[in-house]
Residue frames relative to the residue before (quaternion, step in Angstrom):
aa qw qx qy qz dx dy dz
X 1.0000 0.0000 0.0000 0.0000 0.00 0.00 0.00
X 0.0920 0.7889 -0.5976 -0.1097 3.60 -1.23 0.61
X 0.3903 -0.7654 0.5114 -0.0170 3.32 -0.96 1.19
X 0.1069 -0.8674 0.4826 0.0569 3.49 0.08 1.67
X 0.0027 0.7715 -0.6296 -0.0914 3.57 -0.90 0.22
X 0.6106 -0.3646 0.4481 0.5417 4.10 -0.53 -0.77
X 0.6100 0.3382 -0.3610 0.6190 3.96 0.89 -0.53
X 0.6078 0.5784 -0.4367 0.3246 3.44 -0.14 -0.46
X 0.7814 0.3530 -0.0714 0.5097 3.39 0.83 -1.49
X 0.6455 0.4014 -0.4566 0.4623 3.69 0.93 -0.56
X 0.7807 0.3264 -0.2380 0.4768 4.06 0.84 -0.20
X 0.3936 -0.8239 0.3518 0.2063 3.53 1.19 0.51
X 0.2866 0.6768 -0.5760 0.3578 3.29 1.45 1.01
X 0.5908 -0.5637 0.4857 0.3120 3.97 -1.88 0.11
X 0.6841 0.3291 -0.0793 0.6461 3.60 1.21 -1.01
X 0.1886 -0.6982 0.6707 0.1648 3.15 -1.40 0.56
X 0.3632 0.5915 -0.6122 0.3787 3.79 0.08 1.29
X 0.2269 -0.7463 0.6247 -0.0366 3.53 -0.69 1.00
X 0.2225 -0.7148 0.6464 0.1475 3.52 -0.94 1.32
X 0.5281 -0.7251 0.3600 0.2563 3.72 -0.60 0.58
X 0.2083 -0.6059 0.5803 0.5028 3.67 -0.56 -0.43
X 0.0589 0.7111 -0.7006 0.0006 2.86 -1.86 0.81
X 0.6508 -0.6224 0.3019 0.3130 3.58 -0.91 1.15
X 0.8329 0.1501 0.0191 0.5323 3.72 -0.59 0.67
X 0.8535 -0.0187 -0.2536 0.4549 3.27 1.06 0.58
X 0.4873 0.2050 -0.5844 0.6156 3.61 0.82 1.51
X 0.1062 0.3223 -0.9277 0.1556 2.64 -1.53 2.14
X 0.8741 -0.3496 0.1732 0.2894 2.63 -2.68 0.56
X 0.6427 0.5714 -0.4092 0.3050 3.63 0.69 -0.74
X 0.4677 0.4770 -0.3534 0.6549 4.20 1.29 -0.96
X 0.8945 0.1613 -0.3101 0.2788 3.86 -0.15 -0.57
X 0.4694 0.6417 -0.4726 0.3802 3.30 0.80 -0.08
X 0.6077 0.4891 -0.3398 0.5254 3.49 1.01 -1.23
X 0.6937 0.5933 -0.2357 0.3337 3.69 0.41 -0.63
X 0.7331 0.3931 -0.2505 0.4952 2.90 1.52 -0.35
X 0.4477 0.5270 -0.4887 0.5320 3.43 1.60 -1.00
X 0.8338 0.3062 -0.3452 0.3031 3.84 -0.32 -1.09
X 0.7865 -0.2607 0.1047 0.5500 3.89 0.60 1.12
X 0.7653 0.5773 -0.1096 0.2627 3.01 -0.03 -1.94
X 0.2800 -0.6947 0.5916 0.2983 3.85 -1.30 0.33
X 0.4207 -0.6108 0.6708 0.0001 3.26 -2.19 1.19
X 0.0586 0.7729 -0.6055 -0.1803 3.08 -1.31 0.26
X 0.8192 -0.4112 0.3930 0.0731 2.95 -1.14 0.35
X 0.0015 -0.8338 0.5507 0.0385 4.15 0.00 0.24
X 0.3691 -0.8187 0.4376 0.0453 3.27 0.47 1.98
X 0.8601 0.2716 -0.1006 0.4200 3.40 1.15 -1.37
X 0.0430 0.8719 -0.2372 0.4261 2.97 2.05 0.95
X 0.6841 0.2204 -0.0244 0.6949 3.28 0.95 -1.70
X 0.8488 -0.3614 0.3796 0.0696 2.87 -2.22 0.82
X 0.6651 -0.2822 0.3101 0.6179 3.45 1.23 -1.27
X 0.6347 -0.6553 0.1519 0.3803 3.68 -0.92 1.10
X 0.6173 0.6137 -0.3936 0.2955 3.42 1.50 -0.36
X 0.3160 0.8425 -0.1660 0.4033 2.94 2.03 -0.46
X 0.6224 0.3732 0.0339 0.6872 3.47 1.48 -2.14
X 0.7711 0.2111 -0.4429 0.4059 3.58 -0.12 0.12
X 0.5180 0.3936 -0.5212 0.5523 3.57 1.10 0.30
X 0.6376 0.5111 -0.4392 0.3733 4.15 -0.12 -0.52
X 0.6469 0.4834 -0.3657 0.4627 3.34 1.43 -1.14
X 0.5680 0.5208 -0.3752 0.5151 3.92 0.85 -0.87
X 0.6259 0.5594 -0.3403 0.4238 3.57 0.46 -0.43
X 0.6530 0.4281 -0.3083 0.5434 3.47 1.07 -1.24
X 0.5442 0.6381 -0.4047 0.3646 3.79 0.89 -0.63
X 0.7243 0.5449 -0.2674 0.3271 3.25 0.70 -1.54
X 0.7833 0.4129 -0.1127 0.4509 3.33 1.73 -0.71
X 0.6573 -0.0100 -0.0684 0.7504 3.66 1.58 0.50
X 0.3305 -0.7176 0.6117 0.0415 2.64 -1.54 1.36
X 0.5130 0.6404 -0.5007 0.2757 3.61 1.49 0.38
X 0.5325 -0.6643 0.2539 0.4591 3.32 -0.94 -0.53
X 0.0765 -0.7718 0.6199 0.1193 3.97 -1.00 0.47
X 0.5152 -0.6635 0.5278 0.1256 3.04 -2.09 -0.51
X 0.1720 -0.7727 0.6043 0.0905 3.41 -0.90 -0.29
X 0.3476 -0.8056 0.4796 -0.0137 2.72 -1.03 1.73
X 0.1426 -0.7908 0.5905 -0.0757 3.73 -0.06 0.85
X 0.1608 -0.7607 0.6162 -0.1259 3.85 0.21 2.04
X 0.0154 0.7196 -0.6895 -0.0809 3.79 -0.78 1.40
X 0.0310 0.8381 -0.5224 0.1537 3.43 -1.14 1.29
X 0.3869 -0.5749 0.5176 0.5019 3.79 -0.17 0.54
X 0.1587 0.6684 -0.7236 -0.0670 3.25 -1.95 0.72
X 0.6488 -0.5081 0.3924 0.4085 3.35 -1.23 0.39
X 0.6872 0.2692 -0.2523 0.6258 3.84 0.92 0.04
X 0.5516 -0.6303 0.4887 0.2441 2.99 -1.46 0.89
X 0.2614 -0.7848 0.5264 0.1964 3.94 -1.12 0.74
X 0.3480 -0.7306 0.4907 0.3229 3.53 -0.36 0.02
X 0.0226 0.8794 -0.4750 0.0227 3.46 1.39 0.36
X 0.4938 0.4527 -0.4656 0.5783 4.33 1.03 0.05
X 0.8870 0.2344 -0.2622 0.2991 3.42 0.43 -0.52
X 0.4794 0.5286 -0.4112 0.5672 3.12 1.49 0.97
X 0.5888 0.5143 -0.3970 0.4808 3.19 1.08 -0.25
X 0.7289 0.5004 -0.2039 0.4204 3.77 0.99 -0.89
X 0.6580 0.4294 -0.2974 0.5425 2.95 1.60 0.20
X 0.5085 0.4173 -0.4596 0.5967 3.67 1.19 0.13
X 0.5769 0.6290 -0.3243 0.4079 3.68 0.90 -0.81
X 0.7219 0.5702 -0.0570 0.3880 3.40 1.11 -1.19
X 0.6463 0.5802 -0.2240 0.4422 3.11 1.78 -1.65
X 0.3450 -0.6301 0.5380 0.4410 3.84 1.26 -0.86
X 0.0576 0.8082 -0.5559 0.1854 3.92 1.10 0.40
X 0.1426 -0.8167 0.5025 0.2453 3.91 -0.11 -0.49
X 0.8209 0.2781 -0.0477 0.4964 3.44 1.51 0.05
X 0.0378 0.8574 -0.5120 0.0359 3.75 0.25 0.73
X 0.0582 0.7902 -0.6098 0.0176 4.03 -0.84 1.22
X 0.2837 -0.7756 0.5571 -0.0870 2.69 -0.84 2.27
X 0.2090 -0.7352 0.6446 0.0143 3.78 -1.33 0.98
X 0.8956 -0.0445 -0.2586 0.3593 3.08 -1.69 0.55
X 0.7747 0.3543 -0.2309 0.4701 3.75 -0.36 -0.41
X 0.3439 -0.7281 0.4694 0.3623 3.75 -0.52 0.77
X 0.4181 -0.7678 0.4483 0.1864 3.09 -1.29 0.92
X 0.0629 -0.7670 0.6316 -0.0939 3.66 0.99 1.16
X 0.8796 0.3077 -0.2973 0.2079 3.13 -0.40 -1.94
X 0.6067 0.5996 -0.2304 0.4683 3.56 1.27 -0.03
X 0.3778 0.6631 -0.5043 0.4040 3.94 1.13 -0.27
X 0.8072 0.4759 -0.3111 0.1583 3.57 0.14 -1.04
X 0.3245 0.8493 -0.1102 0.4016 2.55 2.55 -0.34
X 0.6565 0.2445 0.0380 0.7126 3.23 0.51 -2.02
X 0.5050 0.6147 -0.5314 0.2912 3.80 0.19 0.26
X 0.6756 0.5996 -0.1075 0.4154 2.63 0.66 -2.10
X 0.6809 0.4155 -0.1815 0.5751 3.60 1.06 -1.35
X 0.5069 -0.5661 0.5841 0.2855 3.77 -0.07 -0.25
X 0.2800 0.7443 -0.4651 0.3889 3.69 0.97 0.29
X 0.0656 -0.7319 0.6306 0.2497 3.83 -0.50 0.79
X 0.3374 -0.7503 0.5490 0.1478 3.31 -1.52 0.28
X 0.3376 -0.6989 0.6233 0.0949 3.69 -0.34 1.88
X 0.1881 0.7704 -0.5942 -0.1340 4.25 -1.22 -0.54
X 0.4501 -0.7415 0.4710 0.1606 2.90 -0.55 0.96
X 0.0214 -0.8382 0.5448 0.0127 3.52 -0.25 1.33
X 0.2105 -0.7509 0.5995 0.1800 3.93 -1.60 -0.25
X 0.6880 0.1837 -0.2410 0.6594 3.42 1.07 0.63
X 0.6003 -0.5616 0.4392 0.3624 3.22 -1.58 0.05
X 0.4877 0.7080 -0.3090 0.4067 3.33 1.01 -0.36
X 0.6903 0.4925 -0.1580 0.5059 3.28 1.16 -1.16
X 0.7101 0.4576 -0.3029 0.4412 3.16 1.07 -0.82
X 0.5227 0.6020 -0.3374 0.5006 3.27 1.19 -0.80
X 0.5548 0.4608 -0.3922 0.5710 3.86 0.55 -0.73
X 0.7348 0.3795 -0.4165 0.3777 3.59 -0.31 -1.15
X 0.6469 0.5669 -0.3067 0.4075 3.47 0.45 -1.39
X 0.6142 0.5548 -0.3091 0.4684 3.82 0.94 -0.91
X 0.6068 0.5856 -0.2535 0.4739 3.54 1.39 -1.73
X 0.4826 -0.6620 0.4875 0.3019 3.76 0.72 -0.73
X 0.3494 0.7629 -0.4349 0.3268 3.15 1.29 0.61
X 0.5037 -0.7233 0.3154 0.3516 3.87 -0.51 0.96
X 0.8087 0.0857 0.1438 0.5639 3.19 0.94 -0.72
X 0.2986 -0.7712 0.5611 0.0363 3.79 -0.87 0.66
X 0.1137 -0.6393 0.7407 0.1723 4.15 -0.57 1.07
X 0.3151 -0.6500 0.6830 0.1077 3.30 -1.89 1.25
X 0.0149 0.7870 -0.6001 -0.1426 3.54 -0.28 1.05
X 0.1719 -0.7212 0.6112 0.2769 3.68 -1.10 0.75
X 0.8815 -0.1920 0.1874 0.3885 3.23 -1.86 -0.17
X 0.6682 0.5274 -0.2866 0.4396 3.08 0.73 -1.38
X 0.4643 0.7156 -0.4433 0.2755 3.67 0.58 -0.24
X 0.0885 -0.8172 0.4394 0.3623 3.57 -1.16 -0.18
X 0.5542 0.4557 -0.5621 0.4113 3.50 -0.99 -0.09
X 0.8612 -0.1964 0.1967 0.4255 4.01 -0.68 -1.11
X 0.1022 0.8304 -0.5463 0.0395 3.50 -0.02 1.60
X 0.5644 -0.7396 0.2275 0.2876 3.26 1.25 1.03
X 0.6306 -0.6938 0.1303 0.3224 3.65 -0.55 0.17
X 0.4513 0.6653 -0.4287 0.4121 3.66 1.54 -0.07
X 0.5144 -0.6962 0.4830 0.1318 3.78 0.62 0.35
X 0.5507 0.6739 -0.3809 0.3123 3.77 1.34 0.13
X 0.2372 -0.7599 0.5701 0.2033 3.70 -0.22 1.04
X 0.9496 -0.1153 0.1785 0.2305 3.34 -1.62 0.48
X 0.8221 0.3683 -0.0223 0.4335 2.95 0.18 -2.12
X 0.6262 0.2318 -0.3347 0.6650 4.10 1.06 0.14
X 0.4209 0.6822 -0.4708 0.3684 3.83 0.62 -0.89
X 0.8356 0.3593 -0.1739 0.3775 3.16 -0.01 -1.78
X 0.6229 0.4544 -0.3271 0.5464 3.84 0.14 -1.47
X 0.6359 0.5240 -0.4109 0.3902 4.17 0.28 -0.65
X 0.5591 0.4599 -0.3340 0.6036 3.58 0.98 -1.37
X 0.5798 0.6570 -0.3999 0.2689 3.47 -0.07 -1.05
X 0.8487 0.2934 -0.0135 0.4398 2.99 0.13 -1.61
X 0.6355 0.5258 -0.2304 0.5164 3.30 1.12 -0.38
X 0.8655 0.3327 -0.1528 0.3418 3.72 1.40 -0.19
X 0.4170 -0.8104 0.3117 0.2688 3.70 -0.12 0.08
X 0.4043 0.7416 0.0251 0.5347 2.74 2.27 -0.34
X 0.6125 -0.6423 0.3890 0.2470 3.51 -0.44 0.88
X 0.2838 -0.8454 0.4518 0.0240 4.01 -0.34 0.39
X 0.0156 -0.7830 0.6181 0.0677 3.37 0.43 0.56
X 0.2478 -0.6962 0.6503 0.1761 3.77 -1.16 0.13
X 0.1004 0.8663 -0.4575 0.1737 3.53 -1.02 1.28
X 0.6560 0.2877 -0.2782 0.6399 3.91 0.01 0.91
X 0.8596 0.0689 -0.1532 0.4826 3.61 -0.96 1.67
X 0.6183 0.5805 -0.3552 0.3933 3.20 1.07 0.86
X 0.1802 0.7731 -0.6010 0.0936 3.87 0.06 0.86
X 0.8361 0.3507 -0.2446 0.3435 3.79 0.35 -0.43
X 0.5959 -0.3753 0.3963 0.5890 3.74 -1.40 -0.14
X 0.5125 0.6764 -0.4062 0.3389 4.03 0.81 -0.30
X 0.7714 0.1898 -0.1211 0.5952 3.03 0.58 -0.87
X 0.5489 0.5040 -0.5403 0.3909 3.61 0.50 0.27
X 0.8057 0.2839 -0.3350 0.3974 3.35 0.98 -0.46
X 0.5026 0.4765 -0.5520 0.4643 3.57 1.21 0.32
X 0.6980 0.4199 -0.4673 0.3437 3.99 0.40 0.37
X 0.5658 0.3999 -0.5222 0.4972 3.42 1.24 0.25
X 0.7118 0.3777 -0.4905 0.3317 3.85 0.27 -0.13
X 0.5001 0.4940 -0.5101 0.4956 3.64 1.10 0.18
X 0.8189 -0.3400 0.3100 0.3430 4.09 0.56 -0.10
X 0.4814 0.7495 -0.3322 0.3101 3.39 1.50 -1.02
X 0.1550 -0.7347 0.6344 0.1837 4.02 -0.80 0.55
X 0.7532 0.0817 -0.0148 0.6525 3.83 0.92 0.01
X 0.3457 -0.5970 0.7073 0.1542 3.61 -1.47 0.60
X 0.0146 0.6036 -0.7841 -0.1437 3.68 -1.60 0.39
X 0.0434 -0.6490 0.7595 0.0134 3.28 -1.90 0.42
X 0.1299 -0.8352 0.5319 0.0521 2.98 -1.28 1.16
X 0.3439 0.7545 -0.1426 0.5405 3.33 1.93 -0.64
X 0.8962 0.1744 -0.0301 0.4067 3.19 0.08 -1.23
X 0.4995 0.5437 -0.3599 0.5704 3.72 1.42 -0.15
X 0.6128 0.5096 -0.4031 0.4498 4.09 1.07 -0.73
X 0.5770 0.7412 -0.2355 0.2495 3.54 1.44 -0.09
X 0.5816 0.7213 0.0261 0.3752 2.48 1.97 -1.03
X 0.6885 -0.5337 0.3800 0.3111 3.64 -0.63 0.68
X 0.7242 0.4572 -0.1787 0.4844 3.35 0.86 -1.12
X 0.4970 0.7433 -0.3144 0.3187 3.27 1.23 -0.66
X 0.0857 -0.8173 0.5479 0.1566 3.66 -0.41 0.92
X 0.3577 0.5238 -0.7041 0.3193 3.16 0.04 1.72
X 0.4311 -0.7352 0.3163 0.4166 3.29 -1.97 -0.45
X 0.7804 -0.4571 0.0838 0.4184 3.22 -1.68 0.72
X 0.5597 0.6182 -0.4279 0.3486 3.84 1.06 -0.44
X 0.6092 0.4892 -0.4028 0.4768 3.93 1.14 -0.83
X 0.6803 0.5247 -0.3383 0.3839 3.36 0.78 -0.66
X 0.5156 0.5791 -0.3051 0.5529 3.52 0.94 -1.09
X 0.6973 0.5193 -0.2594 0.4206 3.80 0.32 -1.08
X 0.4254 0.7314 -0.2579 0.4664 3.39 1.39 -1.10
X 0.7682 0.4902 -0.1583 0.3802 3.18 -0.16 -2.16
X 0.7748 0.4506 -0.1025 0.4315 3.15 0.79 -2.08
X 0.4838 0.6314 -0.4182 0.4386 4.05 1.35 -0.04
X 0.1239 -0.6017 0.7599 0.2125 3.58 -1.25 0.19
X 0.8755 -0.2222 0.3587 0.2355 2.97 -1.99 -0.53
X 0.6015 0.4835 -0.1631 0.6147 3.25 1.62 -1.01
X 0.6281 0.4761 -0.4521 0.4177 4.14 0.50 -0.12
X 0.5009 0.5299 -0.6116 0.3071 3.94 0.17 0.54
X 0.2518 0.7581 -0.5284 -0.2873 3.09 -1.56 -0.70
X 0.6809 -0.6703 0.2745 0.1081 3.42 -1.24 0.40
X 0.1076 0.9289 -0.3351 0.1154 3.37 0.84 1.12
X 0.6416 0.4769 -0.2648 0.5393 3.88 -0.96 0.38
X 0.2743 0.7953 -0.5215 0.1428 3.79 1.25 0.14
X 0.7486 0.4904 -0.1306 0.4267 2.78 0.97 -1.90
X 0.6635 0.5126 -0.3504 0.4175 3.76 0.90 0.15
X 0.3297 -0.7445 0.4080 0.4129 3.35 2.04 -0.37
X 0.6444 0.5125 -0.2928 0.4861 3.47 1.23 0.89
X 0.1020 -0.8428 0.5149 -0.1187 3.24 1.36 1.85
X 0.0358 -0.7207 0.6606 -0.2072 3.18 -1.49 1.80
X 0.1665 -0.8569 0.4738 0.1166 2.93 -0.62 1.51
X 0.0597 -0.9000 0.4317 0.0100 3.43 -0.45 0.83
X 0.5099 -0.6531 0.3198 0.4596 3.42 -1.10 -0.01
X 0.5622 -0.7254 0.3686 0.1478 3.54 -0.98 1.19
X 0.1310 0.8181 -0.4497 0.3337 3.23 0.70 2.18
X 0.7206 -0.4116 0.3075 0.4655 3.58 -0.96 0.20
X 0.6544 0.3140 -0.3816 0.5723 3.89 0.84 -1.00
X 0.6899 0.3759 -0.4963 0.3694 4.24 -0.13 -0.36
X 0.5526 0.6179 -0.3753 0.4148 4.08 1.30 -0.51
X 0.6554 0.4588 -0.2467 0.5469 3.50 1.49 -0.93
X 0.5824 0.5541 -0.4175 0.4236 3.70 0.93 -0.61
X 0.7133 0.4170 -0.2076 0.5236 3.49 0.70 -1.37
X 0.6335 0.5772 -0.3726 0.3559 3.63 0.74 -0.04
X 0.5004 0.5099 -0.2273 0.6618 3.49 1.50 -1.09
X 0.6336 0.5928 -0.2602 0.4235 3.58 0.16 -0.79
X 0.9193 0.1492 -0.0975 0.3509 3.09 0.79 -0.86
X 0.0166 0.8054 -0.3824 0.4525 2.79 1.66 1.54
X 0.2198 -0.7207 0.5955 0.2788 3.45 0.88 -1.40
X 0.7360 0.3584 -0.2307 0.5260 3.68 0.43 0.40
X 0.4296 0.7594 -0.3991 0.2820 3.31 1.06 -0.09
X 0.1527 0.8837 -0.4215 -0.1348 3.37 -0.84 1.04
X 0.7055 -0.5784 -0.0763 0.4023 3.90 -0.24 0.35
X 0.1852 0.7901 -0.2881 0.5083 2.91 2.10 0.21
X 0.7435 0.4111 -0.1798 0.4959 3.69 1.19 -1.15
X 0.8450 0.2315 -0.1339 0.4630 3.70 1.05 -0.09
X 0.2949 0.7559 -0.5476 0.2046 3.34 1.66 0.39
X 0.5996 0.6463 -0.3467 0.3203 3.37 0.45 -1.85
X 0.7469 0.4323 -0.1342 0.4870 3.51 0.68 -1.44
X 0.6944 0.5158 -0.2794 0.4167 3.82 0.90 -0.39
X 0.4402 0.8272 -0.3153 0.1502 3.06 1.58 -1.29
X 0.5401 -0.6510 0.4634 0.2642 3.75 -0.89 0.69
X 0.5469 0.6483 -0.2342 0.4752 3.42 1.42 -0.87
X 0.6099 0.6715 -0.1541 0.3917 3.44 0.97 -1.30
X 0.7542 0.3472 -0.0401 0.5558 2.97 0.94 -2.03
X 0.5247 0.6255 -0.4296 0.3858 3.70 1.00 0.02
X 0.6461 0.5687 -0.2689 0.4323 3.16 1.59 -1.51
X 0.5203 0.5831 -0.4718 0.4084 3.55 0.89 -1.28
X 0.7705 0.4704 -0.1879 0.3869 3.95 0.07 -1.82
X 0.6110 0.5081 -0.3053 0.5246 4.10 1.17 -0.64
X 0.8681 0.2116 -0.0910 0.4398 3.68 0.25 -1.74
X 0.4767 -0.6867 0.3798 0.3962 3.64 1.47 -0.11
X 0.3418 0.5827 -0.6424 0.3618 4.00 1.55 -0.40
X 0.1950 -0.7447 0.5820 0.2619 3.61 -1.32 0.67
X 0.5259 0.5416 -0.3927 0.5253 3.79 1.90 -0.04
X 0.7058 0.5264 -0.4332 0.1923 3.40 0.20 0.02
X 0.6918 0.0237 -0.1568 0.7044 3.73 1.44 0.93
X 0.4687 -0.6205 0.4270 0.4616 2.81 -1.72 -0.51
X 0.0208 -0.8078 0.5450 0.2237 2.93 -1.49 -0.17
X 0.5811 -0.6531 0.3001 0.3817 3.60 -1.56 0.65
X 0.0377 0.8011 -0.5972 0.0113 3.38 -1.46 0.71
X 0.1518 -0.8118 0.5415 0.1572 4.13 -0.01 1.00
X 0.8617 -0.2416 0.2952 0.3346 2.85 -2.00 0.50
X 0.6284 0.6651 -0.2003 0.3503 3.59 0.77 -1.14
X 0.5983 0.5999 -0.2830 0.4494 3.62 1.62 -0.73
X 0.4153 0.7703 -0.2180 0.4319 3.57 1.23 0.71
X 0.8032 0.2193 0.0124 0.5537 2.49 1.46 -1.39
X 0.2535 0.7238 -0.3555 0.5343 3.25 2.20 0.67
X 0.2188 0.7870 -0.5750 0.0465 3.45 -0.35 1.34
X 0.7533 0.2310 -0.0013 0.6158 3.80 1.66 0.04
X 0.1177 -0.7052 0.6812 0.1574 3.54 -0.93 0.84
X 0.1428 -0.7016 0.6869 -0.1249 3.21 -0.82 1.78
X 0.6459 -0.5550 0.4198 0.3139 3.11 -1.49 0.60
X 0.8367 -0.2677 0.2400 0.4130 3.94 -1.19 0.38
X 0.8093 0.3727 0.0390 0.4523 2.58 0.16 -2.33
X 0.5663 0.6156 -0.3405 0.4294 3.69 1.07 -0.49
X 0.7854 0.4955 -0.1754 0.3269 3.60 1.31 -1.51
X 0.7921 0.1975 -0.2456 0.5227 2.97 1.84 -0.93
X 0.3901 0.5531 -0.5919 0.4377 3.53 0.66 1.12
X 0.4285 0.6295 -0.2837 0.5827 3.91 1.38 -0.29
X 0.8374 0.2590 -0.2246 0.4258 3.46 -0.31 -1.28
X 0.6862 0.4378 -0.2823 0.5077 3.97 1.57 -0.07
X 0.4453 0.5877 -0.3656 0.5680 3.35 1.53 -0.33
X 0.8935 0.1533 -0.0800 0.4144 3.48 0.28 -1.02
X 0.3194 0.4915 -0.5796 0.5662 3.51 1.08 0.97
X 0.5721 0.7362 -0.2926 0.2123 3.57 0.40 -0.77
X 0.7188 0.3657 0.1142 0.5801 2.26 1.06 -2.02
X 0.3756 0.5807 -0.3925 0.6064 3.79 0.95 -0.32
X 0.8344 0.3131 -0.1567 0.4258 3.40 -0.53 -1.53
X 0.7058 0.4003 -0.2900 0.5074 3.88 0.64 -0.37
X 0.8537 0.2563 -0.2600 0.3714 3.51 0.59 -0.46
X 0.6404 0.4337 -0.1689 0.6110 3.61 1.45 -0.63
X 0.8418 0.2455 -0.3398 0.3401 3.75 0.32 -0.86
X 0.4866 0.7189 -0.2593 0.4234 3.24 1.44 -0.67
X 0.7217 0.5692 -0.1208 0.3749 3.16 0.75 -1.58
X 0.6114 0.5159 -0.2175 0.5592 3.48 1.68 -1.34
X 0.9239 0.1567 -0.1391 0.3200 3.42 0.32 -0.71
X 0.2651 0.7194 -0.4475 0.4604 3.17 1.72 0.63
């Protein structure tokens, strides 16, 4: 089966389900599988070390699918400086066909992936934002709602109004994103408007995944109730899983005086690297969305999104069809 939508066809993938970039776990191996099995990958630009780093990781992903993917390229204050022009000129360079930027707008960089023929995806949390991106010339816009993890910004709007809002409000393609792991919610984001679904949550689930087997296991064993929400007070909302170091983050925090000086140590990228390498799940944080609920198995790639089309299918032929027929 192949399922067209406007994402489907502007990236010449079979499935519209998109596997997100996420830091420290989309290298080539999570995307390569993603692409043999239909579907589009990205990449974790800031993943590697330095961009020369990414145009070898990206040859790497080559060596393992000849479909097409992406690379995600997250602008974000950090306490070190990124060269983020010269990561961009290397995704620009690689012949990538698709680049999905996140937090910061990616103005100063358009001329970049212009110049190259590179479309540009951004990952917005309000309509505003999207509207900016859509203004920027960007091809297409991922709607993350609340339910998301890592940064679902601060308006507090989950999915289900998020999305139809972006919808209507854009001319532009719509990705759907935050609270999505099944053929359920893939199809309740195309009838809200969605041309493709991403999931980031639920792809970390996944055989292919180059984390370890204890984050996953944890995954399975999470409901709805294991996130939490940290960095409010910095206006730099992070969803996270809802361990002893994010219980201490939100605790200091909620002092009312907290400043960031008071929770680096405990935020620290390093930290959370360890959690995803040695499996200790207390020894940083790390990201987990709303979506880890609905994690009951860490199937292989190809298993999850031949699943989530197998059973949309079958959803939509026997239950939705049936009701309103």
């Amino acid at each position: 089966m192949v399922i067209k939508t406007a994402i489907t066809e502007m990236f010449e993938i079979k499935y519209p389900i998109i596997q997100s970039g996420m830091q420290r776990v989309s290298t080539a191996e999570l995307v390569s599988s993603v692409a043999n099995a239909g579907a589009l990958g990205f990449l974790s630009a800031l993943t590697q070390p330095s961009p020369d780093a990414l145009a070898d990781e990206i040859a790497r992903t080559r060596e393992m699918t000849d479909k097409p993917f992406g690379v995600n390229l997250t602008l974000l204050p950090t306490l070190n400086p990124v060269p983020y022009e010269a990561y961009a000129q290397v995704i620009a360079d690689s012949g990538v066909p698709v680049v999905e930027t996140a937090g910061r707008s990616p103005g100063a960089l358009m001329h970049i992936f212009e110049q190259a023929g590179v479309k540009v995806v951004h990952k917005c949390t309000s309509i505003k934002h999207a509207k900016k991106a859509e203004a920027l010339g960007c091809a297409a816009v991922t709607i993350d709602g609340f339910e998301a993890a890592g940064h679902p910004g601060e308006d507090d709007v989950t999915s289900l109004v998020l999305l139809p809002r972006a919808v209507d409000q854009l001319s532009i393609p719509v990705i759907a994103c935050g609270g999505f792991g099944d053929a359920r919610g893939v199809l309740a984001a195309f009838a809200l408007g969605a041309e493709a679904v991403a999931m980031g949550t639920r792809f970390m689930a996944t055989q292919e995944a180059p984390i370890h087997p204890n984050v996953k296991r944890q995954l399975i064993a999470a409901s709805e109730l294991d996130t939490k929400l940290i960095l409010r007070s910095f206006r730099n909302t992070a969803r996270v899983y809802a361990n002893s170091i994010a219980e201490d983050v939100a605790r200091i925090e909620g002092k009312g005086n907290a400043v960031f000086d008071d929770i680096a140590p405990l935020v620290s990228g390093k930290r959370g690297a360890e959690v995803l390498t040695s499996g200790d799940l207390e020894a940083g944080i790390w990201w987990a969305g709303l979506s880890s609920g609905l994690v009951h198995d860490v199937p292989t790639v190809g298993d999850l999104i031949e699943r989530l089309v197998s059973e949309s299918t079958k959803i939509l032929q026997q239950n939705l069809v049936s009701r309103f027929s």
